[in-house]
N, C-alpha and C positions, 0 to 999 in steps of 0.2 A: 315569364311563367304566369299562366293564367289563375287567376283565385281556385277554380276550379281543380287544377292539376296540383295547388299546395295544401288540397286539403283532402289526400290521400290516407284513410284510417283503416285499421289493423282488418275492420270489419270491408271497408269497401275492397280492400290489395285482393279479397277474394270470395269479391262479388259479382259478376256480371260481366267475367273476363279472363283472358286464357293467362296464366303466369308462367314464363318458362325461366326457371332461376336456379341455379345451383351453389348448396351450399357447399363449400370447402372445407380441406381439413386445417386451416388455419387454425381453430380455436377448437376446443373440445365441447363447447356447446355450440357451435353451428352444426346442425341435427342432419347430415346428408342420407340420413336413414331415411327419413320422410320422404326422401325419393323416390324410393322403393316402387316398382311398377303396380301397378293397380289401387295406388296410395290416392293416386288423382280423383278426386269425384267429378261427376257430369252435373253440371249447371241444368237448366228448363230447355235452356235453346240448345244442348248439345255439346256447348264448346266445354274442352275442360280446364281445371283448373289445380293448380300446383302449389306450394307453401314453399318457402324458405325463397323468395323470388326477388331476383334484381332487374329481370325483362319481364315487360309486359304487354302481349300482344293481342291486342281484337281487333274485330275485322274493319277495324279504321285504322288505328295508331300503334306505335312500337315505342313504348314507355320505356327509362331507366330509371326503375327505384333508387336513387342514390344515399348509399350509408351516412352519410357525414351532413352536416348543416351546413348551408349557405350564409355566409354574413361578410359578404364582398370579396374574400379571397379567392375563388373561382374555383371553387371544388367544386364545383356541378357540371363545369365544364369539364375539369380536369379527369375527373371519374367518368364522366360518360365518355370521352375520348378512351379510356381502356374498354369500355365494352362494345364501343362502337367499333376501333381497329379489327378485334377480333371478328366480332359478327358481320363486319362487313357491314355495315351502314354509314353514311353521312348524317354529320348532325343536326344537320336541315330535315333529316328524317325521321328524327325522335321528339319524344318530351321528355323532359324533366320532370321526376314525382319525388318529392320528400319521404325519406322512411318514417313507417307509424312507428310507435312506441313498438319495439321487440324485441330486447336486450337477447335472446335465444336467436337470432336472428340476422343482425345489425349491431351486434355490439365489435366494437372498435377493438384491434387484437393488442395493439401494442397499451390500449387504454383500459385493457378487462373491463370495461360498459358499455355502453352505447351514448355515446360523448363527441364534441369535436373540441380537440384541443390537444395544445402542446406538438404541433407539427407533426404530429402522428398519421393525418390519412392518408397521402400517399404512399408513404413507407407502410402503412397496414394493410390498404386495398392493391397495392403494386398488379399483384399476380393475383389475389382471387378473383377480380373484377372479369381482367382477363380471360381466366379461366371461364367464369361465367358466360362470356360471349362467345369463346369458341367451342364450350359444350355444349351450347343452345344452335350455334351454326352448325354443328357434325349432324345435330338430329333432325337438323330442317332438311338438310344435306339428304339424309335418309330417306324423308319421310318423301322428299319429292321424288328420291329414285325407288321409292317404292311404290308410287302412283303412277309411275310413268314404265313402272318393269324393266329399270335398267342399271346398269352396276353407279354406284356412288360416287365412284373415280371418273366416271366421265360427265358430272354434274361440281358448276362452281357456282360460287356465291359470290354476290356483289350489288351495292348500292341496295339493296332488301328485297332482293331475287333469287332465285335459286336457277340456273341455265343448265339444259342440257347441250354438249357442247355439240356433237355430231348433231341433233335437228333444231337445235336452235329453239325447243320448247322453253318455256320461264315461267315461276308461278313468283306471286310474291311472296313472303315471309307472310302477311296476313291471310294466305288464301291458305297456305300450307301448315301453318302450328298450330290447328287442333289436332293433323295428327301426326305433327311431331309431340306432341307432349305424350301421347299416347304410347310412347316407343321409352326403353329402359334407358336412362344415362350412359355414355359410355362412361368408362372404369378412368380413363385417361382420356388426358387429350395432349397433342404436338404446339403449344406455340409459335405465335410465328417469330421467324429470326427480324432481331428490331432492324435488319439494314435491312426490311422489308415493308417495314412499316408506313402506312400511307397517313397516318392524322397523328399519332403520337411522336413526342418529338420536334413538333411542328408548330408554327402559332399558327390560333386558332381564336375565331370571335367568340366572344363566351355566350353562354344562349339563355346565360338572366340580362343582360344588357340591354337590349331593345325593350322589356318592359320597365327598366330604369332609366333609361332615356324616354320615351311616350309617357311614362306618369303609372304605365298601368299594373307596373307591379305591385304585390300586395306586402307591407310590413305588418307589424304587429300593429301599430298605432293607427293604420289605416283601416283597420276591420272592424266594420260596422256590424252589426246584428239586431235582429227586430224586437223592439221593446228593450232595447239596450240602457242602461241608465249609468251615471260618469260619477265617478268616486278620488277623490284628492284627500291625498295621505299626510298625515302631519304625524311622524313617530318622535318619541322619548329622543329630545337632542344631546340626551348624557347617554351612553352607551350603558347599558344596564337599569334603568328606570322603567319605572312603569306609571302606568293613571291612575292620577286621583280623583279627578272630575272634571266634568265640561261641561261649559255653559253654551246653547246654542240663539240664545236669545239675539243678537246681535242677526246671527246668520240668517235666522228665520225671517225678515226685511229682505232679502236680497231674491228677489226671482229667478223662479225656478230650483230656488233650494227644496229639498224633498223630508231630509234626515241626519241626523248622524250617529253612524253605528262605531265601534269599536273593540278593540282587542286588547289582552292587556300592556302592551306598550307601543297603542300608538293608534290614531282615530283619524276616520276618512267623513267630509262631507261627501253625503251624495246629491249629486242633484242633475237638469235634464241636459245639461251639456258642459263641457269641459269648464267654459269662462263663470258659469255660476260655479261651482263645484270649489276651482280656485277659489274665488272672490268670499264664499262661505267659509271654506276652511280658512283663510285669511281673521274671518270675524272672531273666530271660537275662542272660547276665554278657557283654557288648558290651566290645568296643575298636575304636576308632575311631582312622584316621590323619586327625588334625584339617583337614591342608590349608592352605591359605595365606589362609582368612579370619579365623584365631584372632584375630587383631588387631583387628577389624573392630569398632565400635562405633557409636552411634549419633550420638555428639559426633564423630566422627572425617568420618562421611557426612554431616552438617551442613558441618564446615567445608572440606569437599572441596567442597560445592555452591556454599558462598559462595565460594571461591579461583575456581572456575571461571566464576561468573557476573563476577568482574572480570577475567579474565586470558582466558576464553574464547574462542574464534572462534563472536561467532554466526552466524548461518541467518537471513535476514530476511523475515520472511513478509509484512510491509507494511512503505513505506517511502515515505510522500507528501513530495513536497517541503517542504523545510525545516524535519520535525518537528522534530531535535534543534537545529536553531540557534535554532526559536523558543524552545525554553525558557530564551531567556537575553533576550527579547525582552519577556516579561508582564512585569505592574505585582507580581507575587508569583511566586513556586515553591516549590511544594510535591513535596516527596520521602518516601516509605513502603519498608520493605523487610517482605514477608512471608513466612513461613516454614509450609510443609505438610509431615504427618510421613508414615511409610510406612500404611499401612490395610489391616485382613485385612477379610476379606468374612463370616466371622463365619455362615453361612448357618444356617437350623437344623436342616436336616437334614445332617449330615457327611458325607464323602466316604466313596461306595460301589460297587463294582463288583464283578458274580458275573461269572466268564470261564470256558468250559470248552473247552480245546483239547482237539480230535483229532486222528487223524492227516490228515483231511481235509477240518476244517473247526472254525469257531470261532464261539464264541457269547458274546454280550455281552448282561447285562441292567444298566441306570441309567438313569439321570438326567443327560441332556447337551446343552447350548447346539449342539454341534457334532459330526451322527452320522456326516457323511461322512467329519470328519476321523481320527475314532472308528474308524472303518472300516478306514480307511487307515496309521494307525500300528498297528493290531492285527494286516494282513496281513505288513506289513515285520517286526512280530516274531516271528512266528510262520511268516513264511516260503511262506504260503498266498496265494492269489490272493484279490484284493479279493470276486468274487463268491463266496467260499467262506465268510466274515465276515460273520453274521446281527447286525445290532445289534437288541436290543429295547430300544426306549426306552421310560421311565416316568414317568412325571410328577413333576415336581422340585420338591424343597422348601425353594425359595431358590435363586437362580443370583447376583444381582449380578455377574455376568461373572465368575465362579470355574468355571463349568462351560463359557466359551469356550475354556479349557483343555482338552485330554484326557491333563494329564502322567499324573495317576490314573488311564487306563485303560489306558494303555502300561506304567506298574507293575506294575497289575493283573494284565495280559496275560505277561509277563514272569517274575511271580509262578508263574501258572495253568499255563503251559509245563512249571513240571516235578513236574507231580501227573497224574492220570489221572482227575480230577473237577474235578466243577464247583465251583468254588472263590469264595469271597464274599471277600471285600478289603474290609476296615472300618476306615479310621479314627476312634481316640479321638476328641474333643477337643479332646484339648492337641495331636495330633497337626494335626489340622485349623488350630488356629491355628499353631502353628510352621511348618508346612509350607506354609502359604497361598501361592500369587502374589499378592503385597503389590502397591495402588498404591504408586506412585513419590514418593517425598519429590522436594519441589519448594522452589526460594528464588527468589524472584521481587523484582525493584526496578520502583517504578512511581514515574516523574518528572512533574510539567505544570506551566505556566504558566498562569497567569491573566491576560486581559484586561479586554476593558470588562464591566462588569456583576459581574467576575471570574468568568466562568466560562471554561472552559479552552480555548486557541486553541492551544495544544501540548504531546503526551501521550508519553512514552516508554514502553514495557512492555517489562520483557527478564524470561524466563522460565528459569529452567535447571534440568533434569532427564534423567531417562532417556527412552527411545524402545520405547516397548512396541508400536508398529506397524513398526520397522525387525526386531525377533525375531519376531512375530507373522504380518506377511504385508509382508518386505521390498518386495515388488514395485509396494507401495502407495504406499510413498517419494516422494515429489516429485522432478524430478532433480536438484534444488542440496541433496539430503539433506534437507527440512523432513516433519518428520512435523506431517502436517496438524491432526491431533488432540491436539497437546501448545500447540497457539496456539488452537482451536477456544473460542471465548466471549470472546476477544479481539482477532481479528482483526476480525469481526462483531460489533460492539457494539449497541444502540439509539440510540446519542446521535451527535448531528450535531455532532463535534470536528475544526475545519477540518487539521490539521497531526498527524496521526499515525505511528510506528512502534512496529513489534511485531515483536521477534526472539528467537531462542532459543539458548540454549550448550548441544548436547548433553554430556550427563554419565551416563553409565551408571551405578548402585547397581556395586560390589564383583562379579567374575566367580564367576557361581552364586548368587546371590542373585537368588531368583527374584522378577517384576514382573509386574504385567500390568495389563490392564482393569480399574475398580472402577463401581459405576453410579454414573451422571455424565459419568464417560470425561470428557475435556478442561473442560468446561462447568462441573464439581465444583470444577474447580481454579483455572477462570480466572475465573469471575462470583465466585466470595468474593474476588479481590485486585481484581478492576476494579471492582466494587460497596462495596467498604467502601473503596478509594480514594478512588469519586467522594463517597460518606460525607464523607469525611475535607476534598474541594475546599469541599464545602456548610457545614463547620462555618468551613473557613476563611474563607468569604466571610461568612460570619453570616446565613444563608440557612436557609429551612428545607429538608428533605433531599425532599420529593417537589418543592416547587416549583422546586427548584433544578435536580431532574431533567427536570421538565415542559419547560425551557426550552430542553432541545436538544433537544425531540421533537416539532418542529414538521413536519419532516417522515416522518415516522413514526407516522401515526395507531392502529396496533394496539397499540403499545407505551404510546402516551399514553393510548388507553381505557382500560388494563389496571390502568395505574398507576393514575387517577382512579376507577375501582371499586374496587379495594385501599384508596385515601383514603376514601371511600365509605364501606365496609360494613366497616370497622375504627372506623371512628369517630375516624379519625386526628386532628383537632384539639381534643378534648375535652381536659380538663385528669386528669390522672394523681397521684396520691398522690407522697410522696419516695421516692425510689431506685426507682420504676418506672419504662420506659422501651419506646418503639415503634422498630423498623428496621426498616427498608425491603429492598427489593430489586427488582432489576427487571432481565429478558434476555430476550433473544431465540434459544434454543436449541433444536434439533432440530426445525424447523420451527414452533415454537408462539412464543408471547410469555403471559411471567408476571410478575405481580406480586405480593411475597407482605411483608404486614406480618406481625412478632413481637413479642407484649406480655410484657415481663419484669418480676420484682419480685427486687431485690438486697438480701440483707440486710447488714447492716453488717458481718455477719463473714465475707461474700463467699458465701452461699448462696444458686445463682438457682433462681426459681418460674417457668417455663414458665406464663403465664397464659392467652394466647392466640394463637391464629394464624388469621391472614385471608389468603387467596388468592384471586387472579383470574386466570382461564386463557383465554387465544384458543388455541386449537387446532387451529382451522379446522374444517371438518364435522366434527362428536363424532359416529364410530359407536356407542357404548354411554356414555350420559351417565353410569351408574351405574359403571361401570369408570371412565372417567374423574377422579371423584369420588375414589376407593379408590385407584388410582395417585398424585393428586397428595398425598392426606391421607399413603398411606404411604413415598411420594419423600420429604414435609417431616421426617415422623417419623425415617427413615433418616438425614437430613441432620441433623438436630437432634442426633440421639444420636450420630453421630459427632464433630460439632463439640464437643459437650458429656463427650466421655469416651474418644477411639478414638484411639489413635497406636500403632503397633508401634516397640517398641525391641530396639535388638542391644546385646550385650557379649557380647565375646571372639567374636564370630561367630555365636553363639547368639539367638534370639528371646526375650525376657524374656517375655514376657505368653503367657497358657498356657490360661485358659479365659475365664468371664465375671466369675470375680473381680476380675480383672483387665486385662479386652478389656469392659470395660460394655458395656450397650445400655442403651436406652431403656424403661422398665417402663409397665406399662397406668397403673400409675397416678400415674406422672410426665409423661403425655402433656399438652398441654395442648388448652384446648376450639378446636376447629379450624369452619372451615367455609371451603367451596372454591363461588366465583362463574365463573358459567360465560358466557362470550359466543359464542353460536353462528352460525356463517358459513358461505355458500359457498365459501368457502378450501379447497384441498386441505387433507386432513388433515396436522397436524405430530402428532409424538412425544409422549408422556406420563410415560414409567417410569420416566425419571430427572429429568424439568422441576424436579420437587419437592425434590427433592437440591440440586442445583445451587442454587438458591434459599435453601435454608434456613440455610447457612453463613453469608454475609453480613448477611441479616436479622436473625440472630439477634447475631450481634457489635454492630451496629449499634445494635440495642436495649439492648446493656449498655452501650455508651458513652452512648446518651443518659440510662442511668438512674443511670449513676457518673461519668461524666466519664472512665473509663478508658480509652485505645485498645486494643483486642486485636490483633494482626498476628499471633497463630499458634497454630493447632489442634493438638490441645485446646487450650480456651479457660483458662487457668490462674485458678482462680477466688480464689487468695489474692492476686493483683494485683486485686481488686476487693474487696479489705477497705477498709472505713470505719476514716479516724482519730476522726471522731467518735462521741461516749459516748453517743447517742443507743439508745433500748429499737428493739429490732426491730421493722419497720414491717409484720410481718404476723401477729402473735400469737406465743404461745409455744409453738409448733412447732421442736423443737431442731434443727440440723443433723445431718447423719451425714457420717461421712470424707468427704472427696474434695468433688468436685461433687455435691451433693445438690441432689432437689428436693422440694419440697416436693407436697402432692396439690392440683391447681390447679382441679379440677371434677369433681362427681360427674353421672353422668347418662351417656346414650351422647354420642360423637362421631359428629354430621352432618356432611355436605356439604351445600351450600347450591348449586341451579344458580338459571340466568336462570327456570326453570318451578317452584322449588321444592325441598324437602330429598330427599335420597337418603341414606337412613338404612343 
């Protein structure tokens, strides 16, 4: 995507170009009134033009607006494949344009804003996308058998032509939509039947790729602007502090430093390029009045969670008769208590925003899950009216829901206010991790009974943590206070357990301690304690851990398929060496159903080998098998390496962990060899970008306990509780350990996906 096609705003979508785009009735503010015929005004040159618009065509190119941000998942491709099938074009024959800020507009249905997040845009744009290309083809359809005098039926479309069939006349889509826009929407339109479908369905190259391959896409951090000048952020390392004062005497020695401005908690060198800017903010002599989280520690927000999940008032988001009395009713009870830590999002490209206010208007270029919101806290800072606030959004390098935030561009903006240029805003980092919106540490108690067969006739789950949708968008609130997405993967399980509840003790993190979204969102947190719970009924019963599962999934056939292909093509019952071990997992989140086996090898001095990993995905209609593939291969990788190294810790109020010395990820060559089974359906489409996540916590616990007998109940997975007393030589050659969690290199060669047609390399 060229610089040029990412920096599509509210003012240019309709300027100097014909828009042919139909809003839907998905949502009550997408306005398909403004359709209305003679709605259109005419441009100088003639062409006209239309509002509420996902195509856009002038006498060159055939643009699709696409709703949703890009930041590697391939929703640009994915979405323009819906409006390409319909309208009959190749995607060799469009661009790609980001949508401006227009929550009226573009706002995401299953997300009430204009956001990307939480596996919502497929399952949001499924059909209106659609729609929008095949109401755009019926009127090109028109417009050319109306120039040509002849009935409509006997003209087709194809490749971004319109044919008449008996003389073989053809205009292109660009010679013929100025007067189709001219013409009234039809009322309906006929989709087509998907066993007709030529690009959806189908892999497909994605069409951000070739400018991340050549270098010439454009990120946030890549955008240059003239007269631009670079700012390096040092905020309040106690969460709730503010400035006392700064010396900048040191900094002022260092060339190229310009200034240092500030906010009340937290002050940026500015100076003429990034390395001074560092190098200055490095100098500055800060004092900070600490505030009231000095105390704050991470043993202290532990035991605040456990006090409060017993002492708590919960929220009861299910509550079928008799859950908690049966559990004193089974032939056995089984009780777990598990513990999740806070998680930065760690992205790899760090927080960045260029802001340049004037007196009459303000300009924003990054990378953001959320432009309307963007918008919106830029105007209130800056005191400007919303349409005065260009946001350029740019292609993002990494969101994990750290970019459904915009506290970063209200800083930014904040920052920019008292310079008279365009000012670039760079977090370090160390800055990026300290400063993150951390998931929420969670203590969760899961209780059941066992009946006949022993598997469970009554389950208790009480959850406690903070409420990142009550700060977020209170209004989403339940009205007995249940934030929906802190039960989500629990409420809705796979398994048919007659006597359930599931409630929650809200507990806020310390005030200023910032939280948020992590991907996964709810599903991260609740399939690893409900999944290595049910782990934990199957050992108790002396069962094996799929068949045991299989046995409440009678009614439940996608879930049972998924499971049984996971058993499948993992090779789940073959025999395994000593200290190797297979876990399971298996949910039903964001509309999809997964199953995903983890092959471990533990050494005796507690060092695990990622060996392998096998997934099976129902997703319902797969728009792009090969995105599919890459989402869930890198949902599991995500999930792995958090489970395996990622907890943020406080003392005295501060964040300990600072970069990836110490915030690990997962390295190429500790991956293990993966492949992802795909079962394709007429199902509406579910979710994909976080399935993998969610999954890969539990499975992968589950695998260490079968291959040490250890139980894990909390993330990171502490690997010296999986030391061997026995003197036994290590079971995988003399490959040493390194500190910490090490893994060892598990396979040379690439990582495939595997679908139902074949590898997707």
């Amino acid at each position: 995507m060229s610089k040029a096609a990412s920096e599509l705003s509210r003012r240019s979508l309709l300027k100097g170009a014909l828009v042919l785009g139909f809003a839907l009735p998905v949502a009550t503010k997408l306005k398909a009134a403004n359709l209305a015929p003679g709605a259109a005004p005419l441009s100088p040159t003639g062409e006209v033009m239309m509002p509420n618009g996902f195509i856009r065509i002038d006498a060159q190119d055939i643009s699709f607006i696409i709703p949703n941000v890009e930041m590697g998942q391939g929703i640009y491709t994915a979405e323009a494949m819906l409006i390409a099938e319909e309208l009959e074009v190749r995607l060799d024959q469009i661009k790609v344009v980001p949508a401006p800020p227009n929550p009226d507009l573009y706002m995401t249905p299953l997300l009430h804003f204009q956001g990307t997040g939480g596996s919502t845009s497929i399952r949001s744009w499924w059909e209106p996308l659609r729609k929008a290309g095949a109401t755009t083809r019926s009127m090109l359809l028109m417009a050319a058998a109306n120039r040509w005098s002849v009935e409509p039926a006997g003209c087709v479309a194809a490749d971004g032509r319109i044919v008449h069939g008996e003389t073989g006349r053809s205009l292109a889509y660009t010679e013929i939509a100025a007067e189709a826009a001219a013409l009234p929407p039809p009322a309906d339109v006929i989709l087509k039947d998907p066993a007709t479908f030529k690009l959806v369905g189908k892999s497909a190259k994605r069409v951000d790729m070739p400018g991340k391959v050549d270098g010439s896409a454009i990120f946030g951090l890549d955008v240059r602007v003239p007269g631009m000048k670079v700012a390096s952020v040092i905020a309040s390392p106690v969460f709730g502090g503010t400035l006392r004062s700064v010396d900048d005497s040191e900094a002022m020695k260092i060339p190229g430093y310009l200034r240092t401005i500030s906010i009340p908690n937290a002050v940026a060198a500015v100076a003429d390029n990034t390395w001074a800017a560092n190098r200055a903010a490095a100098a500055l002599r800060i004092l900070w009045d600490d505030g009231h989280n000095i105390n704050v520690s991470t043993a202290s927000i532990r035991a605040e969670l456990a006090t409060a999940s017993k002492d708590g008032t919960p929220i009861v988001a299910l509550n079928q008769d008799g859950a908690v009395e049966g559990l004193s009713k089974g032939t056995k009870r089984v009780d777990a208590t598990y513990e999740l830590p806070f998680l930065a999002h760690a992205t790899m490209e760090p927080i960045n925003t260029i802001v340049h206010v004037q007196p009459d208007a303000c300009d924003i270029w990054c990378g953001t899950q959320v432009p309307a919101t963007a918008v919106m806290l830029a105007a209130q800072i800056t005191g400007l009216p919303q349409e005065k606030v260009r946001m350029h959004n740019q292609l993002i390098g990494g969101g994990f829901g750290r970019r459904l935030e915009a506290d970063s561009i209200a800083q930014a903006t904040a920052f920019a206010k008292q310079v008279d240029y365009p000012l670039q805003v760079v977090w370090t980092r160390e800055e990026d991790i300290r400063q993150d919106y951390f998931r929420p540490a969670y203590h969760d108690h899961v209780s059941a009974a066992l009946g006949a067969g022993d598997l469970p006739v009554a389950m208790w789950h009480r959850t406690t943590g903070g409420s990142v949708l009550a700060r977020f968008a209170p209004a989403a609130m339940g009205p007995d206070g249940l934030d929906s997405d802190v039960v989500e993967g629990s409420v809705e399980i796979p398994y048919d357990i007659p006597k359930r509840r599931v409630d929650w003790v809200r507990h806020d993190p310390p005030k200023g301690l910032p939280f948020s979204w992590w991907r996964g969102v709810g599903p991260a947190h609740n399939v690893f304690v409900i999944e290595t719970f049910i782990d934990e009924l199957a050992h108790k019963a002396g069962q094996d851990p799929i068949e045991y599962r299989a046995k409440m999934l009678a009614h439940n056939p996608r879930a049972l398929a998924v499971l049984r292909l996971a058993e499948k093509e993992s090779q789940w019952g073959t025999p395994l060496p000593a200290r190797h071990g297979r876990g399971v997992s298996l949910h039903q989140a964001f509309g999809s159903f997964c199953a995903l086996v983890v092959e471990v090898a533990v050494w005796p001095e507690g060092t695990i080998k990622l060996v392998k990993a096998t997934a099976a995905i129902d997703c319902g209609f797969t728009v792009n098998p090969d995105t599919m593939v890459a989402q869930i291969e890198g949902g599991t990788l995500f999930g792995l390496s958090a489970a395996l190294f990622s907890g943020i810790e406080f003392e005295g109020g501060k964040t300990v962990q600072s970069n990836f010395h110490d915030y690990r990820i997962l390295r190429i060559d500790e991956a293990p060899r993966m492949t992802v089974h795909h079962i394709q359906n007429a199902e509406n489409p579910g979710g994909i970008g976080e399935v993998g996540t969610a999954s890969a916590f539990p499975a992968l616990g589950n695998a260490l306990f079968a291959a040490t007998g250890v139980r894990l109940r909390a993330t990171p997975f502490d690997h010296r509780q999986l030391v061997s007393q026995s003197s036994d030589k290590p079971v995988l050659g003399s490959l040493a350990p390194t500190a910490g969690v090490s893994l060892a290199l598990a396979a040379l060669g690439k990582v495939t996906g595997q679908t139902n047609s074949g590898d997707n390399e």
